[in-house]
VOKOLVEX-804841 format. One line per 10 residues: number of its first residue (from 1); for each residue x, y, z of C-alpha. Coordinates in pm, 1 decimal. Example, Ala and Ser with C-alpha at 12.3 -4.5 7.8 and 13.67 -1.06 7.14 Angstrom:
1 = 1230.0 -450.0 780.0  1367.0 -106.0 714.0;
//
This chain:
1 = -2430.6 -146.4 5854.3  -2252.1 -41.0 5529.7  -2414.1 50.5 5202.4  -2430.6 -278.8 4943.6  -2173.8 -201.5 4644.9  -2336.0 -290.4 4287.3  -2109.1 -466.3 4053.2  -2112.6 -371.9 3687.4  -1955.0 -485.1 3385.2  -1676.2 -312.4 3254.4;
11 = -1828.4 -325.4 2879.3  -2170.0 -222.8 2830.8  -2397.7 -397.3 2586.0  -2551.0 -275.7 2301.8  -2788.4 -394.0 2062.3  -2960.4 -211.3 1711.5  -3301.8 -162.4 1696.7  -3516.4 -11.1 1461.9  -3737.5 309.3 1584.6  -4092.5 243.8 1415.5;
21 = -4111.4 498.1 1051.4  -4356.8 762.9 1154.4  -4265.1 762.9 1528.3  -4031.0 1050.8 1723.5  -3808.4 907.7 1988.1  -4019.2 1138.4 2278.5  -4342.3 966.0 2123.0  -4208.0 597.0 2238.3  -4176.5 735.4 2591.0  -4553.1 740.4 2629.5;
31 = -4545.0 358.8 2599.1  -4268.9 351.8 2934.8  -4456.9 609.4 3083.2  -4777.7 444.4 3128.3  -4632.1 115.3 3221.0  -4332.8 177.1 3442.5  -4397.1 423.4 3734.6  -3997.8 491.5 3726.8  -3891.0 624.8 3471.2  -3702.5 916.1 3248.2;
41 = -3684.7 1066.9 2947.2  -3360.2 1317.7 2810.3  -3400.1 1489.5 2529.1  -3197.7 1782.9 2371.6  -3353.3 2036.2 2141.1  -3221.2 2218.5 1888.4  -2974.8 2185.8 1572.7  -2629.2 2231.8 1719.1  -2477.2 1896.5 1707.2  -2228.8 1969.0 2044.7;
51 = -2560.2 1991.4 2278.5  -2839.9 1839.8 2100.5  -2735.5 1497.4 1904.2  -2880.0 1222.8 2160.5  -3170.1 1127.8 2353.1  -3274.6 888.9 2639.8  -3490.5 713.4 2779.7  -3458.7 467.3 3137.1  -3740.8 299.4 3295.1  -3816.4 79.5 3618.5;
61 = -3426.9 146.3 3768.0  -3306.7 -171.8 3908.9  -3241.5 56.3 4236.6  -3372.0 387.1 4403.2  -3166.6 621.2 4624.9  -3320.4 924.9 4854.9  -3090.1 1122.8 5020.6  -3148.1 1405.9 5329.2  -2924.9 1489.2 5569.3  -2758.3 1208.1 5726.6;
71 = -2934.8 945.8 5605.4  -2969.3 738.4 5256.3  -3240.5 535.8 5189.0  -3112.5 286.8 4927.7  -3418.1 22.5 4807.9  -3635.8 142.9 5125.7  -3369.0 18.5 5364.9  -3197.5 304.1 5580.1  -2873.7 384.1 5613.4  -2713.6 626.7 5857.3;
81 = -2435.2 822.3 5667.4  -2232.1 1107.6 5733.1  -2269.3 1279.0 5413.7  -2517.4 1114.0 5198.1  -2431.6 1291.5 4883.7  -2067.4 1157.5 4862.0  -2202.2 788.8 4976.1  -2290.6 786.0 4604.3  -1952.2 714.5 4494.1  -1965.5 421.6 4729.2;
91 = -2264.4 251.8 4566.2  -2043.9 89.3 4248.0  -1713.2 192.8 4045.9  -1761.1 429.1 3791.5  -1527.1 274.5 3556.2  -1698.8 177.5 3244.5  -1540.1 183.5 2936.8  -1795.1 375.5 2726.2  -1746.0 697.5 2585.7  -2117.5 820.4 2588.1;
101 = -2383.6 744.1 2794.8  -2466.0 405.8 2883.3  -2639.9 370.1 3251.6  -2609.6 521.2 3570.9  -2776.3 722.5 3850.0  -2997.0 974.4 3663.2  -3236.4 1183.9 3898.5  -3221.4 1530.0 4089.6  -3057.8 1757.3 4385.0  -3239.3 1982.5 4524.1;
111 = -3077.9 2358.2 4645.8  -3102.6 2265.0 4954.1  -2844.3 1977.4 4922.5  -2636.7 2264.6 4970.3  -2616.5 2166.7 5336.9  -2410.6 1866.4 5204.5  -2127.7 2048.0 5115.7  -2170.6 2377.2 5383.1  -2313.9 2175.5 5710.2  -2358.8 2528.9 5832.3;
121 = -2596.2 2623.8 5603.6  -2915.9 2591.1 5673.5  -3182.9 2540.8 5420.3  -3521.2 2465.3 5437.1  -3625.6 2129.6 5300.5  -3932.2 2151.0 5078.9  -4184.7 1948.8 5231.7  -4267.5 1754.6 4916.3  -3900.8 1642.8 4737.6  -3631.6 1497.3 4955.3;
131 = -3312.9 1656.9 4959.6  -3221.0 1382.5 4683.8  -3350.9 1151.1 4454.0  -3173.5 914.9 4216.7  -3251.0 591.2 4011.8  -2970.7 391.4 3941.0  -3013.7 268.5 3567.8  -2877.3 -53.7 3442.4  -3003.1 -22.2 3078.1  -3199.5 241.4 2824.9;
141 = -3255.6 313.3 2524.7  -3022.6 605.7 2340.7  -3125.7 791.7 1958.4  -2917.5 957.0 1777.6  -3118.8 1244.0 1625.6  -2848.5 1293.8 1349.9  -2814.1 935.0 1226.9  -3178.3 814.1 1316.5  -3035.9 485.6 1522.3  -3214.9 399.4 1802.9;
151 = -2945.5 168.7 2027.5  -3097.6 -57.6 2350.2  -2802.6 -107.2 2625.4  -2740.0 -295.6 2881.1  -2517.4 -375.0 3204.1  -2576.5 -706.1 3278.4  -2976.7 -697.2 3270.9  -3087.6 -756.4 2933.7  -3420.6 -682.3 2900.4  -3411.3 -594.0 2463.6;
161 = -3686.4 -832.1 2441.2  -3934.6 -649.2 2675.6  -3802.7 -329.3 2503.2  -3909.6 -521.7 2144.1  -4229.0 -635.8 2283.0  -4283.4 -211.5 2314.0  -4179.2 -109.6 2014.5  -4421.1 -304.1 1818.6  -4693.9 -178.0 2006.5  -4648.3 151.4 2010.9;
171 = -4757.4 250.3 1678.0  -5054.6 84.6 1667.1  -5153.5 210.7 1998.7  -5000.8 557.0 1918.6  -5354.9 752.8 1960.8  -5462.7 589.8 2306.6  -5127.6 694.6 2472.0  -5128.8 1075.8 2434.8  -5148.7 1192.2 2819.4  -5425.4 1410.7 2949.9;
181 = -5424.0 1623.2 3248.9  -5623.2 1901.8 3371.5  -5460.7 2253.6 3544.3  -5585.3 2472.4 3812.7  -5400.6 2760.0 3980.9  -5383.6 2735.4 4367.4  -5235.0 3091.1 4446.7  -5250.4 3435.1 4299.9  -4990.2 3562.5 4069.8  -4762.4 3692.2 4335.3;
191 = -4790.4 4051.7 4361.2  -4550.2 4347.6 4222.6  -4594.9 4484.1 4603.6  -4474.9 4158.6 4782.8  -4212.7 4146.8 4528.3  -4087.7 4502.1 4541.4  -4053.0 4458.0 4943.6  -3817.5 4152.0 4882.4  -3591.7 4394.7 4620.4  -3563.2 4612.2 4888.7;
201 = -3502.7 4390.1 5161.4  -3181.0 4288.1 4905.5  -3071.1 4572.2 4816.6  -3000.9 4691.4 5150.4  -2810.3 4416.6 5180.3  -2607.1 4514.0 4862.3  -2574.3 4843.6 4986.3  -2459.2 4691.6 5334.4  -2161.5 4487.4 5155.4  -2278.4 4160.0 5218.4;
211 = -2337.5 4027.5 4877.1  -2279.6 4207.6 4522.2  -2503.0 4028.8 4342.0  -2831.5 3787.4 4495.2  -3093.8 3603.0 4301.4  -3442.1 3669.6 4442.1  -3791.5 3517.6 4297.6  -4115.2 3365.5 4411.2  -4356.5 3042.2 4329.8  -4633.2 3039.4 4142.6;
221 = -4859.9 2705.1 4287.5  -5121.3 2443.0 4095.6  -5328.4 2168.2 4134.1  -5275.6 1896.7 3902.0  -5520.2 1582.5 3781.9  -5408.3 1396.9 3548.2  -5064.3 1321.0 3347.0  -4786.1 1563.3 3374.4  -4642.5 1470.7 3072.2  -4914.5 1667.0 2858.1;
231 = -4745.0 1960.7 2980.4  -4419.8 1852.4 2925.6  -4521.0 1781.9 2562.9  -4666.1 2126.2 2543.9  -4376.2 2268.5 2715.5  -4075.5 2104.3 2451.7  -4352.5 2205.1 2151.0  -4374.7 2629.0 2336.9  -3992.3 2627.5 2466.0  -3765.4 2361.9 2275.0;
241 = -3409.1 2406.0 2435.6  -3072.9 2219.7 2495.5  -3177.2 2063.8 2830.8  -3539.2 1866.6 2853.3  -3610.2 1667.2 3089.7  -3902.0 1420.9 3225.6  -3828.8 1225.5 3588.9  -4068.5 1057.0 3726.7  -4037.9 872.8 4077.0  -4387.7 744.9 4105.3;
251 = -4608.1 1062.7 4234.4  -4271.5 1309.8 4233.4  -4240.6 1458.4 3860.9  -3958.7 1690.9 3747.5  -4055.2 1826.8 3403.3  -3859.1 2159.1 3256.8  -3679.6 2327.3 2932.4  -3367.3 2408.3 3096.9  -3144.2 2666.0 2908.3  -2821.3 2625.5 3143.5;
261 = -2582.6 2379.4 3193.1  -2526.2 2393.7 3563.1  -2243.4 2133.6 3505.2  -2062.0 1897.6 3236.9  -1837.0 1632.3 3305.8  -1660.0 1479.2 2955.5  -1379.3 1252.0 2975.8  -1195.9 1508.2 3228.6  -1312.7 1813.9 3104.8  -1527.3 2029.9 3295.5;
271 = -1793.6 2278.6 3120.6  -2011.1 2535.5 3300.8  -2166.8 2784.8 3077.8  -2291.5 3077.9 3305.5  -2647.6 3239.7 3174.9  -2721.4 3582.4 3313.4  -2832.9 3868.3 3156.9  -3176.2 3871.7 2995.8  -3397.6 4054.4 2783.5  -3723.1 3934.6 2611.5;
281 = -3785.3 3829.0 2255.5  -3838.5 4066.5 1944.7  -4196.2 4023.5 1741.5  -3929.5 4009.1 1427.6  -3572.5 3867.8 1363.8  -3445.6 4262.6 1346.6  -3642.0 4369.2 1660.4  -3457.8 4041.7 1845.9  -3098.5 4188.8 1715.2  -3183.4 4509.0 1840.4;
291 = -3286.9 4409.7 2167.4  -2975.1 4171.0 2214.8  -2734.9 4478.6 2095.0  -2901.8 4689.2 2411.1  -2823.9 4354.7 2633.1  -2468.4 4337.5 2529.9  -2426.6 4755.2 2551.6  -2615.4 4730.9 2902.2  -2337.3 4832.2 3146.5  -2559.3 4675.3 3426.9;
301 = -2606.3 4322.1 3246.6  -2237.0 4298.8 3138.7  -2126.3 4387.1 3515.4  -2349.5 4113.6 3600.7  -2248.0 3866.0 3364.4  -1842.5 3908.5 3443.2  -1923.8 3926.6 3789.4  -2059.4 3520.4 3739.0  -1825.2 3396.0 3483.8  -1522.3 3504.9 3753.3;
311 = -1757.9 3285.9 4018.2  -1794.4 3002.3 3765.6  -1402.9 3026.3 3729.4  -1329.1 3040.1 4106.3  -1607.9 2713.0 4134.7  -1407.3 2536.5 3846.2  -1093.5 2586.5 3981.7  -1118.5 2436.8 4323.9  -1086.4 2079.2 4127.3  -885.4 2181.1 3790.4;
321 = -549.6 2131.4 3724.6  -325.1 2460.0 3816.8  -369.5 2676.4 3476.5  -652.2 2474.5 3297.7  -910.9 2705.8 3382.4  -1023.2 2915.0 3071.5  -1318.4 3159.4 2919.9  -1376.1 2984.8 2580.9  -1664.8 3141.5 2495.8  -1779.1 3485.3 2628.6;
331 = -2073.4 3691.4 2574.1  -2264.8 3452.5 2344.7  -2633.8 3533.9 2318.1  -2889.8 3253.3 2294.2  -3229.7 3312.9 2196.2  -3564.5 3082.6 2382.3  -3908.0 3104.3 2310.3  -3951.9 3405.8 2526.2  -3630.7 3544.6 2657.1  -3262.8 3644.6 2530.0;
341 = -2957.8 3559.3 2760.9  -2617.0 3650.0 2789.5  -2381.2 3319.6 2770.0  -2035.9 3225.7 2817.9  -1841.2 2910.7 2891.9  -1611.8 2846.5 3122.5  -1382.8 2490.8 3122.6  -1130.1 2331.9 3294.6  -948.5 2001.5 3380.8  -1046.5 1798.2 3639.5;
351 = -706.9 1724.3 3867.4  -662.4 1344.5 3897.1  -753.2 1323.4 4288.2  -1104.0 1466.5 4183.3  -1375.5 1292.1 4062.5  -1751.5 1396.2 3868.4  -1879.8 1428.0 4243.6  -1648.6 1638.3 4370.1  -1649.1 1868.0 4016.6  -2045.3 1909.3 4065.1;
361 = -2025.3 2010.7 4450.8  -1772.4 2273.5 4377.4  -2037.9 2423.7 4115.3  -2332.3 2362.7 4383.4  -2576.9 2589.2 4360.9  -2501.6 2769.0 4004.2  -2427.4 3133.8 4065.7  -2655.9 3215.7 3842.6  -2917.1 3080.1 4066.0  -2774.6 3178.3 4405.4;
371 = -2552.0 3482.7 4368.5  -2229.0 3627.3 4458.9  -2019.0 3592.2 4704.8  -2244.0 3282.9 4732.5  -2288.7 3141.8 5061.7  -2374.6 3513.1 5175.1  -2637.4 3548.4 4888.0  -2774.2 3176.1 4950.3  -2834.5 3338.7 5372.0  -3015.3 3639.5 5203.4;
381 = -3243.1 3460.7 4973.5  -3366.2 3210.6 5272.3  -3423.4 3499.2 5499.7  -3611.2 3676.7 5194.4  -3776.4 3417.6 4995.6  -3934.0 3278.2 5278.2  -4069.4 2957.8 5111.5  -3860.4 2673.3 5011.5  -3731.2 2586.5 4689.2  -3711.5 2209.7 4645.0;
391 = -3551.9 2099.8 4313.5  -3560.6 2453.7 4141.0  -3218.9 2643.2 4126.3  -3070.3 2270.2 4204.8  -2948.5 2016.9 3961.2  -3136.4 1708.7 3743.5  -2939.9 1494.7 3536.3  -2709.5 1159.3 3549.3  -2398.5 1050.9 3727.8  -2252.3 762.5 3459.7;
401 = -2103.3 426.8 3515.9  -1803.9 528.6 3258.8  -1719.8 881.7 3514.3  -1834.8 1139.2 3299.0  -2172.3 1344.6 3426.6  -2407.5 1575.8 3322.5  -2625.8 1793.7 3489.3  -2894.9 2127.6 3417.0  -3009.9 2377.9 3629.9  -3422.0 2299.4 3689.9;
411 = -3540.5 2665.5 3542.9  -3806.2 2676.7 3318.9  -3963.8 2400.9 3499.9  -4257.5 2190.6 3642.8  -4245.0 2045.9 3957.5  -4520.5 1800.6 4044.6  -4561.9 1614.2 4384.1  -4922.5 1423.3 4334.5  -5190.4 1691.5 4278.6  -4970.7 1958.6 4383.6;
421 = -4733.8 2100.7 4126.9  -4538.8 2455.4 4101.3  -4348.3 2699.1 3888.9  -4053.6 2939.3 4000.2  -3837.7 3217.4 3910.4  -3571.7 3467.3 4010.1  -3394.8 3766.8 3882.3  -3050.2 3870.2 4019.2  -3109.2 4200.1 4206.5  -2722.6 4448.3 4191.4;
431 = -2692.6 4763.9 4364.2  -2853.9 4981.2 4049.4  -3114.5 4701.9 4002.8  -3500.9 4828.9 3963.7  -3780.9 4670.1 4100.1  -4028.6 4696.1 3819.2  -3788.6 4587.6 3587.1  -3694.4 4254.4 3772.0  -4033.4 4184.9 3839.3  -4103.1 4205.1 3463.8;
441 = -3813.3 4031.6 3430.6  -3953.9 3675.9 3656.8  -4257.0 3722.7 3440.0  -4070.5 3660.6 3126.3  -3877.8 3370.8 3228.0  -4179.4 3201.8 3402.1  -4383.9 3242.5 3079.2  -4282.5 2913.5 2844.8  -4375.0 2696.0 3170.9  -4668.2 2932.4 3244.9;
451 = -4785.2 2906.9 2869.5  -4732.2 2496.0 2861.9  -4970.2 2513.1 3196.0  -5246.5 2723.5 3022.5  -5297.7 2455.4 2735.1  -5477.1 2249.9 3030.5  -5611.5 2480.3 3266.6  -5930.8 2356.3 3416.0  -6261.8 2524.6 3281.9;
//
C-alpha cells in the first residue's frame, strides 16, 4: 500500500487583510488557539530585518504525519516504510512558485530521528513525542512586522472567510482569551553531584580519544494544568529571540525561544550558524562588553567554537556544490536575556541532485547539540544522560511547498505532553572543561524557560 500523493497548485493564493488597530499579530493566535486543537504560531523577535521580518500562523492542517521507525502514520492510517523521514518527499512536489513562505509541513524531529539517517544508532525514543510529528498546511496567515500587512494564503482551500469571521472577533473578545495555566515542579533541581559524575564519566572519554568535544545536560520535569501558551507568552515577553515557536498537536505542545538556526534552506542556499561558547549577561551594557571580550579571549571557548564551525562545514558540504562552502560570518556575539554566545555562519550551495531533505539530514543533530566527532559523542551522551531527550537538541520548523525550509534547534524550550511538561539543557564538556563551571553554565541557559515557568507556579 503506497502513501497518497497531495496535489497542490503551482501558484499560491493570497489575499489582504487588515490586522485589527490595537492588536499584535501573536495576540490573534489566541483566537486559533482556543478553537483549533492543531495549530502553530512562528514568530521572530528582534530588529534585524534578515531574521526577524515575518510571522505565522497555521491552524487545523488539512493532514497530520507521525513518523517512528519504519512506519508513517499519515491521517491515522499506517503505512509500513523503509525510512519514514525521506517518505516526506513522497507526500506532494515541492515545486511552488513562491519565494517566501506559503504552506507546507511545519512540525518537529526529535534527536532521536537520528536513527533515520544512522540505522545503527540507537536512541531511545521518549515515551511521550514520536520520533516525528508534522502538519501539512494548506493555508495561514503571514505579517510582515516591517510593513504592518497581514496576508491570508491559500493552496486550493480557501477558507479567508472563516479567517474574517476571526478577525472581527478578536478584539472584542481580546480580554476573555488570555490563557491561564498553573505550574508545579515534579523533580528536584538535578544535583551538582549527579552532574559532576556525568562530567567525569565524559571526560574520560575525551581523555580516551573517542570524542573531542560532547554535549552533556539533564531535565528538569513539571506538571502542567492549564494552557501552555501563558508560558509561551511569558517566555517571548523574558527571552525575545530570532526563533519562537508555538506547535500544538492536540495534548503534544512544543513552546521555546530558540537562539540557533539548526538549518536554513533559501532558494539553494544553505545557512547554519553554529552557537557555542557562552557566558552570562552583564547587570550594565559595559559589564556585558567586558564579559563578551573574556569569551572571545577564552582560549577554551574559541577552541570550542572552531572545533564546530569545521563540523558545520564538513555537515554542509556533504550536499554543496564542490567549493561553495564558506565562513561568512565568524565569531559574532549575540546577546539573550540571560546568556552571551559565540556565533558564526557557515553557507553553502545545495548541489542540484540534493534537495531541503537531504540538506537538513546532513546537519542532523546540530553539533552544537551533539558534539564532535558526532556519532561517537551522540553514543556517549545516551550511555551518560541516561534519560531520553524527545524533541530537545532536535529540530521544529517547516518543510515548504516552494523547496526552501527552515528549521531551529528546540533550546530554550517547553515541552508539554498533557499534564506533563519539561525543560533541558547541556553544556559541551572538552578535555580542560570544569565541572562547576558547566554546571553553572546549564543553569544559565535553562533560566529564560525556568523564569517563564515561575510566573505560574502553583501556590
Amino acid at each position: 500500500m503506497s502513501l497518497p500523493k497531495i496535489t497542490i497548485p503551482k501558484k499560491p493564493k493570497y489575499t489582504q487583510l487588515e490586522l485589527p488597530s490595537g492588536l499584535e499579530f501573536w495576540e490573534l493566535f489566541r483566537s486559533f488557539e482556543k478553537k483549533y486543537d492543531t495549530c502553530f504560531l512562528l514568530e521572530s523577535a528582534g530588529d534585524n530585518q534578515y531574521d526577524s521580518r515575518y510571522s505565522v500562523i497555521g491552524f487545523d492542517p488539512e493532514h497530520l504525519i507521525v513518523g517512528n521507525p519504519g512506519s508513517l502514520v499519515f491521517d491515522g492510517r499506517e503505512y509500513k516504510v523503509q525510512n519514514p523521514y525521506y517518505a516526506l518527499r513522497d507526500l506532494t512536489d515541492y515545486n511552488s512558485l513562491s519565494i517566501s513562505y506559503a504552506g507546507g509541513l511545519v512540525g518537529f524531529l526529535s534527536y532521536n530521528s537520528m536513527q533515520f539517517f544512522e540505522p545503527k544508532l540507537k536512541i531511545e525514543p521518549h515515551p511521550d513525542f514520536p520520533s516525528m510529528q508534522f502538519g501539512m498546511y494548506l493555508d495561514g496567515l503571514i505579517y510582515d512586522k516591517f510593513t504592518g500587512e497581514l496576508i491570508y494564503f491559500n493552496n486550493g482551500k480557501d477558507r479567508s472567510s472563516e479567517v474574517k469571521s476571526l478577525l472581527s472577533k478578536v478584539k472584542e473578545e481580546k480580554d476573555t482569551l488570555a490563557p491561564s495555566v498553573k505550574v508545579k515542579a515534579k523533580s528536584e533541581v538535578f544535583s551538582k553531584e549527579l552532574h559532576k559524575e556525568m562530567v567525569r564519566l565524559t571526560l574520560e572519554e575525551v581523555k580516551a580519544g573517542n570524542t573531542f568535544q560532547c554535549q552533556i545536560g539533564f531535565e528538569e520535569t513539571f506538571t502542567v494544568k492549564g494552557n501552555p501558551l501563558a508560558i509561551y507568552e511569558s517566555l517571548r515577553k523574558i527571552n525575545p529571540s530570532p526563533h519562537m515557536y508555538y506547535v500544538k498537536f492536540k495534548e503534544k505542545i512544543i513552546l521555546g525561544a530558540s537562539p540557533e538556526l539548526l538549518f536554513r534552506l533559501r532558494q539553494g542556499e544553505m545557512e547554519s550558524f553554529p552557537l557555542a561558547g557562552t557566558t552570562k549577561r552583564g547587570a550594565n551594557p559595559s559589564e556585558d562588553t567586558e564579559l563578551a571580550r573574556k569569551l572571545l579571549t577564552d582560549p577554551k571557548e574559541i577552541a570550542e567554537h572552531n572545533m564546530l564551525i569545521d563540523l558545520h562545514r564538513n555537515d554542509i558540504g556533504r550536499v554543496a556544490k564542490f567549493g561553495t562552502v564558506k565562513v561568512r560570518r565568524r565569531f559574532d556575539v549575540k546577546r539573550f536575556s540571560h546568556v552571551q554566545h559565540i556565533s558564526s555562519e557557515v553557507v553553502g550551495i545545495l548541489k542540484s541532485n540534493e534537495d531541503m531533505f537531504s540538506g537538513l539530514a546532513a546537519s542532523f543533530p546540530a553539533g552544537t547539540l551533539s558534539g564532535a566527532p558526532k556519532i561517537e559523542s551522540m553514543k556517549i551522551i545516551e550511555k551518560t544522560e541516561k534519560s531520553p531527550r524527545g524533541p530537545y537538541g532536535g529540530a521544529v520548523g517547516t518543510f515548504g511547498f516552494n523547496g526552501d525550509c527552515t528549521f531551529a534547534i528546540p533550546i530554550r524550550t517547553f515541552f508539554v505532553s498533557g499534564e506533563n511538561g519539561f525543560a533541558r539543557a547541556s553544556g559541551g564538556i572538552v578535555y580542560d572543561s570544569l565541572a562547576e563551571s558547566e554546571y553553572q553554565e546549564i543553569v544559565n541557559k535553562m533560566a529564560s524557560v525556568k523564569r517563564a515557568l515561575n510566573d505560574h507556579l502553583e501556590k
